[in-house]
SERO-4910 file (N, C-alpha, C, O; in steps of 0.05 Angstrom, whole numbers):
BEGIN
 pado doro    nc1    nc2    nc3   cac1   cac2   cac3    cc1    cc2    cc3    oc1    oc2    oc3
  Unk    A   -501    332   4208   -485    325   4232   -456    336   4228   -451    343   4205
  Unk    A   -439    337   4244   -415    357   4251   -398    327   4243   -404    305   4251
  Unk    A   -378    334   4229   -352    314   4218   -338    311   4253   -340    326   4272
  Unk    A   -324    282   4249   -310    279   4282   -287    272   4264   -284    270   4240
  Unk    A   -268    268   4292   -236    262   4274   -233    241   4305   -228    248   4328
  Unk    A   -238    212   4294   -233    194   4310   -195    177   4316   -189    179   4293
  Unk    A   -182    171   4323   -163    163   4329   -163    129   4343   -170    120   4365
  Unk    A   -153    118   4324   -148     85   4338   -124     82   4336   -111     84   4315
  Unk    A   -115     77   4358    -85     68   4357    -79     64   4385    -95     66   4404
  Unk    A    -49     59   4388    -45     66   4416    -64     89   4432    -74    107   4418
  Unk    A    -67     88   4458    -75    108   4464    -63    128   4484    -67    152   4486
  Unk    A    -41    110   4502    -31    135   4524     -8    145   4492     -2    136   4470
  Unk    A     -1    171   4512     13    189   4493     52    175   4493     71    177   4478
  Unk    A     47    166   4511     79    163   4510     85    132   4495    102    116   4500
  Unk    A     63    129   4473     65    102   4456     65    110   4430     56     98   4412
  Unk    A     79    137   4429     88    147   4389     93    127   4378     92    106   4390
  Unk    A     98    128   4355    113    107   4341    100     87   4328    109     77   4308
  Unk    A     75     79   4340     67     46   4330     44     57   4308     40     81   4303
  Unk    A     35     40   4300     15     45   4268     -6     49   4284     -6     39   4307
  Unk    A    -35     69   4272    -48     86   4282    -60     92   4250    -50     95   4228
  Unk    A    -92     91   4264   -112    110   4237   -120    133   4241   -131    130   4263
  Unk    A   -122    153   4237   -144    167   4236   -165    171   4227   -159    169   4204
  Unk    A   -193    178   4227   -214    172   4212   -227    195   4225   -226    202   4248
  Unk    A   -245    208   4198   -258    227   4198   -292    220   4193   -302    216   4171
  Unk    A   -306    219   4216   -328    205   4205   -358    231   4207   -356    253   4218
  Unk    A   -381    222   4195   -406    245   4195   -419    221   4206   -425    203   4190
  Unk    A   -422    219   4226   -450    202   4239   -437    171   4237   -417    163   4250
  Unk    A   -453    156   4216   -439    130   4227   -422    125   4192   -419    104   4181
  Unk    A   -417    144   4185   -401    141   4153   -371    153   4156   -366    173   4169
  Unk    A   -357    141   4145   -326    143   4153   -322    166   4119   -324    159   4096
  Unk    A   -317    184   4128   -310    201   4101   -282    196   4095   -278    179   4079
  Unk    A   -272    202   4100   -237    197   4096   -228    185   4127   -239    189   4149
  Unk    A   -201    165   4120   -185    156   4138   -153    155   4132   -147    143   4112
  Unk    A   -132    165   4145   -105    159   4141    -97    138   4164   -106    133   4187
  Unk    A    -78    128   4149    -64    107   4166    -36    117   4166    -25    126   4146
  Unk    A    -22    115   4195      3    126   4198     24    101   4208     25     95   4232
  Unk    A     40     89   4189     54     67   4199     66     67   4218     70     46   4231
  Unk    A     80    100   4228     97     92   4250    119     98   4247    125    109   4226
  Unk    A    136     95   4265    174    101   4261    175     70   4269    194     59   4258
  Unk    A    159     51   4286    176     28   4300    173      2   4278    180    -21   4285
  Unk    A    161      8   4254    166     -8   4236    203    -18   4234    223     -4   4231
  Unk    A    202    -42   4238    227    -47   4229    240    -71   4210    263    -74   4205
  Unk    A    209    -90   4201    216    -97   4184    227   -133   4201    247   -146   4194
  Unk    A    211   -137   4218    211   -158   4234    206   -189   4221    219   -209   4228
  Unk    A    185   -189   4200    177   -211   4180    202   -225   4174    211   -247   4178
  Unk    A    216   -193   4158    239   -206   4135    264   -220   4152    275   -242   4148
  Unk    A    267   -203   4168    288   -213   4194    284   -240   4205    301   -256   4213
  Unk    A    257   -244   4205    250   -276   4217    247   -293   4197    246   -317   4203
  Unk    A    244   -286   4174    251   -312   4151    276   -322   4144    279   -340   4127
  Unk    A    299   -309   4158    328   -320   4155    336   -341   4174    356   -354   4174
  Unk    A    308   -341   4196    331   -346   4224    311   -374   4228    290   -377   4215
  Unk    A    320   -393   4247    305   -424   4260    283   -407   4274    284   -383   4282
  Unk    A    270   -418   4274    237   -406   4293    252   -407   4319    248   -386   4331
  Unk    A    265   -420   4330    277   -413   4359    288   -399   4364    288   -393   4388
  Unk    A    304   -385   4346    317   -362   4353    297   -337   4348    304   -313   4352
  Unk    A    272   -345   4340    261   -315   4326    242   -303   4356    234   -280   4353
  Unk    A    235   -315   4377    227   -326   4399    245   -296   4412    232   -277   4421
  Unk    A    265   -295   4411    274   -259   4426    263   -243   4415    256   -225   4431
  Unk    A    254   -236   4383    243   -216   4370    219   -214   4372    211   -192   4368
  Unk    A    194   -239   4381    168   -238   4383    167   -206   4403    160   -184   4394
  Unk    A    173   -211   4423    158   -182   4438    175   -152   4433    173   -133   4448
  Unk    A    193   -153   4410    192   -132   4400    170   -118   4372    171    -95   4365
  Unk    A    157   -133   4363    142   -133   4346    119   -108   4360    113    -87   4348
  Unk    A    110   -114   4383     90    -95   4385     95    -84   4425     81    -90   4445
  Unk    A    114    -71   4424    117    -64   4454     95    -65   4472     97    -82   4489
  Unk    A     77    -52   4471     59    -44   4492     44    -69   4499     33    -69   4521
  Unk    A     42    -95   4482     26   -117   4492     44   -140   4473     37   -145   4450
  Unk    A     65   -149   4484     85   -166   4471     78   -198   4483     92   -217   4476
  Unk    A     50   -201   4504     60   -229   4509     28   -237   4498     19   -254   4514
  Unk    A     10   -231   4479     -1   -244   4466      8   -250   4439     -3   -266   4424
  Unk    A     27   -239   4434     45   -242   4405     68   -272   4414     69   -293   4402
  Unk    A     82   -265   4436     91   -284   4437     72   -314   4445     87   -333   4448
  Unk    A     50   -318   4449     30   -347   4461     20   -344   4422     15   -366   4412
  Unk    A     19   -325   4406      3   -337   4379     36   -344   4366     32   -345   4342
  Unk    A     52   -348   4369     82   -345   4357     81   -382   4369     78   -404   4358
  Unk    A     85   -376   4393     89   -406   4407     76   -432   4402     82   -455   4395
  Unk    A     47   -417   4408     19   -446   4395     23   -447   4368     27   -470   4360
  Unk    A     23   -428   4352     30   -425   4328     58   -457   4312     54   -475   4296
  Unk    A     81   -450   4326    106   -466   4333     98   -498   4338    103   -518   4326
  Unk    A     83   -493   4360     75   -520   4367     59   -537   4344     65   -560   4336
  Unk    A     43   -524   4338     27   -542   4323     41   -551   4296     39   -574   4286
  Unk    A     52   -535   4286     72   -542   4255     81   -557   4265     70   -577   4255
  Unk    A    100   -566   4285    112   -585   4300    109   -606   4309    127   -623   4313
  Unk    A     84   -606   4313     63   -620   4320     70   -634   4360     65   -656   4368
  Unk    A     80   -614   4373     97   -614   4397     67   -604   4419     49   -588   4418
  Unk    A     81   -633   4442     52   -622   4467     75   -614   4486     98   -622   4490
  Unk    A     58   -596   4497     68   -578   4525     64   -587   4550     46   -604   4552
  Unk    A     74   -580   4569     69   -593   4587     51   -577   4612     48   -553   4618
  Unk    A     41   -602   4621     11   -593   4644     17   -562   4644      4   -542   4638
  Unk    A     51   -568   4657     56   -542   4682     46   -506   4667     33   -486   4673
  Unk    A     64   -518   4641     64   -491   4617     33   -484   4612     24   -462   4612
  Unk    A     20   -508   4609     -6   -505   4599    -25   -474   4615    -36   -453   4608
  Unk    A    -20   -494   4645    -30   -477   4667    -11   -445   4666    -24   -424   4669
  Unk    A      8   -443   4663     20   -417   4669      9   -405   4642      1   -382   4646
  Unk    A      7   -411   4622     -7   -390   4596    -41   -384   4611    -50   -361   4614
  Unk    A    -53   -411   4618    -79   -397   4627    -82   -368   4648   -102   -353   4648
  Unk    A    -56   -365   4664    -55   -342   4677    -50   -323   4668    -66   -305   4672
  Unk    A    -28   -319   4653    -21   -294   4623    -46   -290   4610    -47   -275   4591
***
């Protein structure tokens, strides 16, 4: 069978930047794969271990541009529950729509 050169990552073109594999596969066997971290690494972890979890709440949807508001609902429930904090009806219902 003919080697493929598969691509996971972002997919429209105007989303450079973010981490991305490539993988070279023969049928259903992955022969070699590179991983390309990116330029938009910036190192977001370390930045949020200095700061109150409330303030770190502006940086959640820079972490991954193209789909920033499932990062911010695992950041928030996440928040909540250490906290051990209930939300209310209204919020409840507006995440089920997001």
């Amino acid at each position: 069978m003919k080697e493929m050169k598969l691509f996971l990552g972002p997919q429209h073109p105007g989303m450079h930047g973010n981490a991305s594999v490539h993988m070279f596969v023969d049928g259903d066997i992955i022969k070699r794969s590179y991983l390309l971290p990116g330029m938009l690494y910036r190192g977001f972890e370390k930045q949020m271990e200095r700061k109150l979890w409330v303030n770190n709440i502006a940086l959640i949807p820079r972490v991954c541009v193209p789909e920033p508001d499932i990062n911010e609902m695992a950041f928030a429930s996440g928040a909540e529950k250490l906290l051990k904090l209930e939300i209310p009806e209204r919020a409840h219902w507006i995440r089920m729509i997001i």
